[in-house]
BAFI-3210 file (N, C-alpha, C; in Angstrom, 3 decimals, decimal comma, padded with zeros to 6 digits):
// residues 83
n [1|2|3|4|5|6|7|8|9|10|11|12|13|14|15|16|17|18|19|20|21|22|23|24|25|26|27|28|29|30|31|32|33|34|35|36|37|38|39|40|41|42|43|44|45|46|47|48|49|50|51|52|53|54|55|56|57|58|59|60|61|62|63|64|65|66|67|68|69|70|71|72|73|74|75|76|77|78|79|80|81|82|83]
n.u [-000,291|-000,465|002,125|004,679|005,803|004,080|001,835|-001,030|000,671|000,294|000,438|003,012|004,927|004,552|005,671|004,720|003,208|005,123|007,002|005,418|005,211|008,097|007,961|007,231|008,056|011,307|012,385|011,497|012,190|013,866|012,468|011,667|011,388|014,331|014,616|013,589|015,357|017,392|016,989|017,441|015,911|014,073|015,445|016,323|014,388|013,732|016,107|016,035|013,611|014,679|018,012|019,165|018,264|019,524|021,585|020,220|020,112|020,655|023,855|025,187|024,109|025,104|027,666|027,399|028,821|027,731|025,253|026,284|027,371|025,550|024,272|026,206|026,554|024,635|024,540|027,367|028,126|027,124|029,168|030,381|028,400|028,995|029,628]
n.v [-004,024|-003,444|-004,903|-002,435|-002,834|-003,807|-001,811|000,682|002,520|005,551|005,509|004,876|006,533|008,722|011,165|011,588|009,340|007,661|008,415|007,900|004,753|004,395|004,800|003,214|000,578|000,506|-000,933|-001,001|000,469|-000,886|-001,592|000,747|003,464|004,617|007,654|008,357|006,614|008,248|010,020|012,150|012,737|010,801|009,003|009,155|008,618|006,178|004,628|005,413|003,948|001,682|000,856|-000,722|-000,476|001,218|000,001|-000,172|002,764|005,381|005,347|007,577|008,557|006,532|007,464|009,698|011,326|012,072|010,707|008,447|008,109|008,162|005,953|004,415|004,176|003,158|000,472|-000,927|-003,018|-002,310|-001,222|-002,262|-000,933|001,155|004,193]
n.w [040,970|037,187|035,333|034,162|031,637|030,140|029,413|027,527|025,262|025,120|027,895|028,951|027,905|029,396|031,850|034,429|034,733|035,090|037,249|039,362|039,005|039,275|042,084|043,411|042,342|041,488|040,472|037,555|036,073|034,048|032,029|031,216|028,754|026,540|027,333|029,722|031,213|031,137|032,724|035,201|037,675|037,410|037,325|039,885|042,029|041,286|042,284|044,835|045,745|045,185|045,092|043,328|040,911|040,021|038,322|035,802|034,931|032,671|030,683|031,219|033,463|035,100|035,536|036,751|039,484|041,937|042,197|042,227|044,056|046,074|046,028|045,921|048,980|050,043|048,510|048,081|046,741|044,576|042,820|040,276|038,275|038,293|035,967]
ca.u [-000,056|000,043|003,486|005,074|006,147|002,339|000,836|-000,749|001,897|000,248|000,811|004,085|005,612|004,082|006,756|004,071|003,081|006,474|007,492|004,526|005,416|009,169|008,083|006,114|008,987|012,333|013,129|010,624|012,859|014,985|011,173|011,299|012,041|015,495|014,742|013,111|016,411|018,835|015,850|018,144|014,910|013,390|017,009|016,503|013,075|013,854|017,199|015,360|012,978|015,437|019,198|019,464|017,260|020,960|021,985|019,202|020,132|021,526|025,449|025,881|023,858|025,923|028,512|027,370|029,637|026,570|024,075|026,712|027,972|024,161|023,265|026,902|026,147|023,850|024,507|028,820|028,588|026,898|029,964|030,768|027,667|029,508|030,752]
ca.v [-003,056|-003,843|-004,694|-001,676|-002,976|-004,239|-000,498|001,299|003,217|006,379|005,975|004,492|007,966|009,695|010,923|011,091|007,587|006,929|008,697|006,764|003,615|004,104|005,211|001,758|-000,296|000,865|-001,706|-001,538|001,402|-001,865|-001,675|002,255|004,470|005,354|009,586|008,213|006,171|009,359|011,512|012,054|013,033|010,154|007,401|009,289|008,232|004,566|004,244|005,621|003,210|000,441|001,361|-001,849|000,491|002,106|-000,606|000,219|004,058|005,157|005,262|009,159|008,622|005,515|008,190|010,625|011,131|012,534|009,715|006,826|008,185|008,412|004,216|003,192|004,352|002,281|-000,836|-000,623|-004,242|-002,041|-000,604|-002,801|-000,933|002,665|004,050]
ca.w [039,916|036,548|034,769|033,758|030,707|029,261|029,607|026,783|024,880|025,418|029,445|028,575|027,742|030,540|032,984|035,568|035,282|035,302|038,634|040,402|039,030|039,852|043,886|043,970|042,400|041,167|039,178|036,427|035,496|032,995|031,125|030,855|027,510|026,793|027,692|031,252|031,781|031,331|033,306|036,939|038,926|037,656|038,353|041,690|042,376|041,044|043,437|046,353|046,122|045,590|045,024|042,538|039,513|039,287|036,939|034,355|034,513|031,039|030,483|031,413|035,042|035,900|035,781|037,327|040,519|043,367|042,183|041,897|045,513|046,808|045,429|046,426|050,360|050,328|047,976|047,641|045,742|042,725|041,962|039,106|037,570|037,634|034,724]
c.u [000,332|001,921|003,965|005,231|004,939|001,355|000,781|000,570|001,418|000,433|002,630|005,190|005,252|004,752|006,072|003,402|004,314|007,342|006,707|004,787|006,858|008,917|007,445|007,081|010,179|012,773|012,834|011,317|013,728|013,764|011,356|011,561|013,076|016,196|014,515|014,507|018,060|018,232|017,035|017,039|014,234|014,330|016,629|015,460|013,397|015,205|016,844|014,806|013,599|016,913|019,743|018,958|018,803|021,828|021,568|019,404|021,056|023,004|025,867|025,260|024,707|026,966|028,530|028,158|028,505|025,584|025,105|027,066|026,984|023,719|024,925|026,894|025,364|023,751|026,371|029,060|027,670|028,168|030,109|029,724|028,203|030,250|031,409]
c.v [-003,792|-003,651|-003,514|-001,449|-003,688|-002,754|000,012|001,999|004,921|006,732|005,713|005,462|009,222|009,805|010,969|009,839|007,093|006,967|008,013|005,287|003,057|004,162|003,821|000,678|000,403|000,053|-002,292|-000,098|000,767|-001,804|-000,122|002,562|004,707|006,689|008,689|007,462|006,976|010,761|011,471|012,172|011,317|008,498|007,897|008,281|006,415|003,820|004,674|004,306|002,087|000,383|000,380|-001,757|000,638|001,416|-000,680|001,381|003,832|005,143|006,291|009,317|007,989|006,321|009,137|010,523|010,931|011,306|008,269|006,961|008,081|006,692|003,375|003,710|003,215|000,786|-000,962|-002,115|-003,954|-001,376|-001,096|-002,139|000,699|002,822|005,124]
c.w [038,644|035,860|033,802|031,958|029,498|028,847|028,522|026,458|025,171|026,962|029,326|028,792|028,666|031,937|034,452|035,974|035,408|036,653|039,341|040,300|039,303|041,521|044,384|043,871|041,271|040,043|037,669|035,837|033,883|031,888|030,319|029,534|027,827|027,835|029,336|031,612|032,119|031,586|034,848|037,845|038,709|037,865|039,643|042,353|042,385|042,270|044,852|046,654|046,394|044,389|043,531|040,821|039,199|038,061|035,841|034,187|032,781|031,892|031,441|032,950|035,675|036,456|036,563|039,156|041,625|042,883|042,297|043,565|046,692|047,030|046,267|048,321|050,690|050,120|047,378|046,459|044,560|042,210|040,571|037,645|037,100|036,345|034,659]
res [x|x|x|x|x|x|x|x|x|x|x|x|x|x|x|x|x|x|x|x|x|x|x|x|x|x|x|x|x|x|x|x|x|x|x|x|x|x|x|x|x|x|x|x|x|x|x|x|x|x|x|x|x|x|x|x|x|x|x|x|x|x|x|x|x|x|x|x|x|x|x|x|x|x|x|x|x|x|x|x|x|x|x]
***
């Protein structure tokens, strides 16, 4: 797959290329647009795939209690990334 972060700009902004390319790899979420980084369906999608996206969410997800409580189940040495 190409690199997330090379793709026209018109796919770029496309939250459905963006949910497929978070379910493939999570961590090309640090490439994303601002809006796609403080989308929650689409941090979900990226921490499903691989719990370690949660440090590229915006400010106001890091916070979020149910998503920081969902990524630290799984990965407890991201805490340092909650906010």
């Amino acid at each position: 797959m190409m690199s997330y972060r090379y793709i026209f700009e018109d796919l770029r902004g496309n939250q459905d290329y963006a949910a497929l390319a978070l379910s493939q790899n999570g961590l090309v979420l640090q490439h994303m647009l601002a809006a796609f980084k403080d989308n929650s369906d689409l941090v979900t999608i990226a921490t499903n795939q691989n719990p370690e996206a949660f440090k590229y969410a915006s400010e106001r997800l890091r916070g979020d209690f149910a998503l920081a409580q969902t990524v630290l189940a799984q990965r407890p040495d991201l805490i340092s990334h909650v906010d």
